[in-house]
N, C-alpha and C positions, 0 to 999 in steps of 0.2 A: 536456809541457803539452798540453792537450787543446785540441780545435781548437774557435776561435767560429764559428759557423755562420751567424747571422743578429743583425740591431743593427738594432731597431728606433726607432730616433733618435726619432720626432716622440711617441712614447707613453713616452722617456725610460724607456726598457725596454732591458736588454743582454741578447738573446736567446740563449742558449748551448746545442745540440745535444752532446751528448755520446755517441755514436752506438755505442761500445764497451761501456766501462763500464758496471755497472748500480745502481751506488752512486754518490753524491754528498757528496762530504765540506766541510764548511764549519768553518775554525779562524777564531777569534776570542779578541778583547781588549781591555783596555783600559789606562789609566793607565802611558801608558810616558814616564817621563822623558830629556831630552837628552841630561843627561849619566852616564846608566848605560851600561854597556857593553852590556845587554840580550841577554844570552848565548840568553835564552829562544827570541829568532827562527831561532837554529838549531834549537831542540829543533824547532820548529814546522816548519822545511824538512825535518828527517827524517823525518815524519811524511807528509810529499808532496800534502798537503792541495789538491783542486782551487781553492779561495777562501780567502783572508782577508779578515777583516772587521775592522776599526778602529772600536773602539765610541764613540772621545771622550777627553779627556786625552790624546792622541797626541803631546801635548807639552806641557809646562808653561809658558805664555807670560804667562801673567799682567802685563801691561801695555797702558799703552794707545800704547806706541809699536810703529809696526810696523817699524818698523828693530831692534828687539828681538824683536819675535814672529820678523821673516824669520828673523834668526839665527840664533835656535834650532831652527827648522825645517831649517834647515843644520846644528846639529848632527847631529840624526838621521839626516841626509839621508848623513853622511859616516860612521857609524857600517858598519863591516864587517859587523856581523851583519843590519843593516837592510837594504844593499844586498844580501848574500845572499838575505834573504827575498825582494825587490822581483823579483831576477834569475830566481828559481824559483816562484815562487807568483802567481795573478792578486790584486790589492788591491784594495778598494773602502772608504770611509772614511765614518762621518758627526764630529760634535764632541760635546765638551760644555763643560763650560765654560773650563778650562784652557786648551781649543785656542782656543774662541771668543775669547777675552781676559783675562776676568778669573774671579775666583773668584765662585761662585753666581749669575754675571750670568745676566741677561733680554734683554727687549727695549729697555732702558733701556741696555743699551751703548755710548757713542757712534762705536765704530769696529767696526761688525759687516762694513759693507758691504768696509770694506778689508781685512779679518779673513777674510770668505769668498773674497776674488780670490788671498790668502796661500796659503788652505786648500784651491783647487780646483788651484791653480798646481802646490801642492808633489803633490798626488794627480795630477798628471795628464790633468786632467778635458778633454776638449776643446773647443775654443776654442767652435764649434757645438752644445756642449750647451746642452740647456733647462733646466739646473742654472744654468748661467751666466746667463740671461733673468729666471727668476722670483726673489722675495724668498727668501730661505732657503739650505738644500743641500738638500733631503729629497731622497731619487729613491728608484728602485724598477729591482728586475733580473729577467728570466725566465730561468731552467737548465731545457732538457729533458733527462731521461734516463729513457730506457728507455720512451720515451712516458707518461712523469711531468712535468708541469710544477710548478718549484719558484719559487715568487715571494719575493722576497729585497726586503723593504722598509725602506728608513733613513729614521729620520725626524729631525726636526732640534727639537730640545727644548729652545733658547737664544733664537733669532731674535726668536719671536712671543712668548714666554712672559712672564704679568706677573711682578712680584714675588714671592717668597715671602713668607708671613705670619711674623713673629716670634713665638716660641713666645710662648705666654700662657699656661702650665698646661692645656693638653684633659687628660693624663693624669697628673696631679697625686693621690698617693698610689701609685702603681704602682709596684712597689719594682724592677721589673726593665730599668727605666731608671734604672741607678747612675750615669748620666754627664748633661754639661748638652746639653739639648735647643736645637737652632738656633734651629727652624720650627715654626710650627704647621699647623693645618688650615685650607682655604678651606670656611668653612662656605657665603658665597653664590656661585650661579652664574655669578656673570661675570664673576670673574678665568681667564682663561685658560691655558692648557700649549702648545695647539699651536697655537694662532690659526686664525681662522675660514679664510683661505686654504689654508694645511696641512689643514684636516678636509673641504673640500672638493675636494682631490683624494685624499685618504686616500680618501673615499668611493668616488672613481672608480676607484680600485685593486682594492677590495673586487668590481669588476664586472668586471674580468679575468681571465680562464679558468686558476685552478692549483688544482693536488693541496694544496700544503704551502703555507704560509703564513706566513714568519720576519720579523718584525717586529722590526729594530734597536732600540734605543731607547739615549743614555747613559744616563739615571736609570730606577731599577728600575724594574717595573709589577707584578709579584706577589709584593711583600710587604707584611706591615703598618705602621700607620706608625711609624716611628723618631725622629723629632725631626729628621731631615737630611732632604735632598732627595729625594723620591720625585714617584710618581705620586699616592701617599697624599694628595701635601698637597694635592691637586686633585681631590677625591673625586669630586666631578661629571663632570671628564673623564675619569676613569676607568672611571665610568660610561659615559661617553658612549660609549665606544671596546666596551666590553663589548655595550651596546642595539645597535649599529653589527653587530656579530656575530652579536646575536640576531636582529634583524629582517633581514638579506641570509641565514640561514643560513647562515652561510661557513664553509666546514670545515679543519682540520689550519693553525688559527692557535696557532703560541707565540713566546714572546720571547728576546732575547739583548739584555744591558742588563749595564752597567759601571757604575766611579765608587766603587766604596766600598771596594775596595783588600782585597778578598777573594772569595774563590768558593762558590758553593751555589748549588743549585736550589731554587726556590720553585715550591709550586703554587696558585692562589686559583680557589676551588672554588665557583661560585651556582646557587643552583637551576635558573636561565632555560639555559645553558647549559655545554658540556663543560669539564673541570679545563684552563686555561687555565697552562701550565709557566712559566715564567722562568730561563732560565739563564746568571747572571753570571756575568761572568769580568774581574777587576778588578784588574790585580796582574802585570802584563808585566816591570814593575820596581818599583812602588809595592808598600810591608805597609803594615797598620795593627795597634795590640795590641789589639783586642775587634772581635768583632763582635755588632752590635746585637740588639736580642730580633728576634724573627721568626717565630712561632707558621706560619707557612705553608713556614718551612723545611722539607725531605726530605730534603736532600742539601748535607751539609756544617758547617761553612766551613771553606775550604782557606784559611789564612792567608798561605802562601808564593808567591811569585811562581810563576805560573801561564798557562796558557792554556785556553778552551773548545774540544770541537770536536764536532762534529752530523754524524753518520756515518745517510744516508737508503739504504735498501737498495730502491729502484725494480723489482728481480726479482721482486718480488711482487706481489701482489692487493693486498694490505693491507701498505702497505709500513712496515718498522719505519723508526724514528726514536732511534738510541743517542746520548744525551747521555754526554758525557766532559769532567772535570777535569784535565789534567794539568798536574804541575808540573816547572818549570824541570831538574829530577834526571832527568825523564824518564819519570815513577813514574804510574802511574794514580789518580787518588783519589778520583775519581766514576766509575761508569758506572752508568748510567739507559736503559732503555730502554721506549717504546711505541708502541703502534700506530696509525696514520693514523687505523682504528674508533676507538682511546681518545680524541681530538681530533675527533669527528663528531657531528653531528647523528645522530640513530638514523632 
């Protein structure tokens, strides 16, 4: 395990030197249920991944009692392959909704606040974090290597968020939605994704000296929309987050997002700024049978339980950036690769 160098507590930044090394690997996932054996977190410890990243669904809790969410948090917590993982690999987690409490909840929750003390307890978080102070979990890590600074941001997509719209036909005749549709679209500006709090320190993030820029998220952000929960269904703040890139130029931003119980890379591509990646990985122990349309798909879908991982190569000028699928077999079944330049302002 590579050694932390510096913890920058008051900017809720985990400063990481990696002083050897000149790659930086980050695995990730999502959708792990309690009572799967979850064979996957071994495949994941042989792989020697300096980080793991827990995208949301990290438990199925779906309740409003917390004497049931603990529990289940003790299943995992007791499972041999988890403990493996925990013993070998550093962890960082954000939610979504399963972990939060309930199925597609918002900010209408009425057990978040004791939801988050479950959720920082079972991670670990300490007592002195500013995770633990402000509303939410969002926080944000810095990894140097090789005199690359990597910023690793989770955001929290439950807390603030309003409701979803119930679908109302937006894509009514489109034959490539053979299945029934949730959600629809926020056509006006002021329902919410990440609340005005959340976007004003997101901002302040954006002003933080890094190479690379990984933005957790649990619900997708670079695909189109499906009728389930996205970023789609917030067209505005998805906008927002997009202007937010354009106007600070910030360079070598893409995303790692869970939740819908399979794997692909997405890319959403606008004129203002560079192809903006997405690579989910959704499926620790959850499948689903179909996956949705998705015209910005590149890569995939891996149906089978899975994990992501983001292999940054720092010995360079221009350093690459390998996205990888693998599944639970141990089998490769994405690999993506580009360059910090393909993620840059010109």
């Amino acid at each position: 395990m590579k050694q932390l160098c510096l913890l920058l507590g008051s900017l809720l930044l985990a400063f990481s030197t990696f002083c050897q090394d000149s790659s930086f690997t980050i695995a990730f996932g999502s959708c792990a249920h309690q009572t799967h054996s979850l064979p996957i977190f071994n495949t994941i410890v042989d792989h020697k991944p300096d980080l793991f990243v827990f995208l949301g669904d990290n438990i199925y809790g779906d309740t409003k009692d917390m004497a049931v969410l603990k529990s289940k948090y003790e299943q995992l917590r007791s499972k041999p392959s988890f403990q493996r993982l925990k013993d070998n690999v550093d962890i960082v987690a954000t939610w979504d909704d399963h972990d939060y409490g309930w199925n597609d909840a918002g900010e209408e929750y009425p057990q978040k606040e004791a939801s988050k003390k479950l959720f920082l307890d079972f991670f670990d978080e300490p007592v002195s974090s500013e995770r633990r102070e402000h509303s939410g979990i969002y926080t944000s890590y810095i990894y140097e290597v090789n005199a690359k600074r990597i910023q690793l941001i989770l955001l929290d997509n439950r807390t603030f968020r309003d409701k979803v719209k119930p679908y109302s036909g937006e894509v009514n005749g489109d034959a490539r939605y053979f299945y029934q549709l949730d959600y629809g679209i926020h056509e006006s500006p002021e329902p919410t994704f990440l609340g005005e709090e959340q976007w004003q320190w997101l901002e302040k993030q954006f002003d933080v000296p890094a190479d690379i820029r990984i933005i957790g998220s649990g619900s997708q952000f670079g695909i189109e929309f499906n009728g389930y929960e996205s970023w789609a269904n917030f067209p505005h703040e998805q906008l927002r987050l997009l202007n937010l890139i354009h106007s600070t130029k910030t360079n070598g931003v893409l995303f790692i997002t869970g939740d819908v119980h399979y794997g692909e890379i997405s890319v959403l591509r606008t004129n203002k700024i560079y192809p903006i990646y997405d690579i989910t990985s959704s499926g620790l122990s959850s499948t689903w049978h179909f996956a949705t349309p998705n015209r910005n798909r590149i890569e995939g879908p891996i149906m089978e339980n899975h994990f992501g991982l983001l292999t940054i190569n720092c010995n360079e000028e221009d350093p690459s950036i390998c996205m990888e699928i693998w599944d639970v077999t141990n089998n490769r079944r994405v690999e993506y690769t580009v360059r910090l330049s393909d993620i840059s302002f010109n």
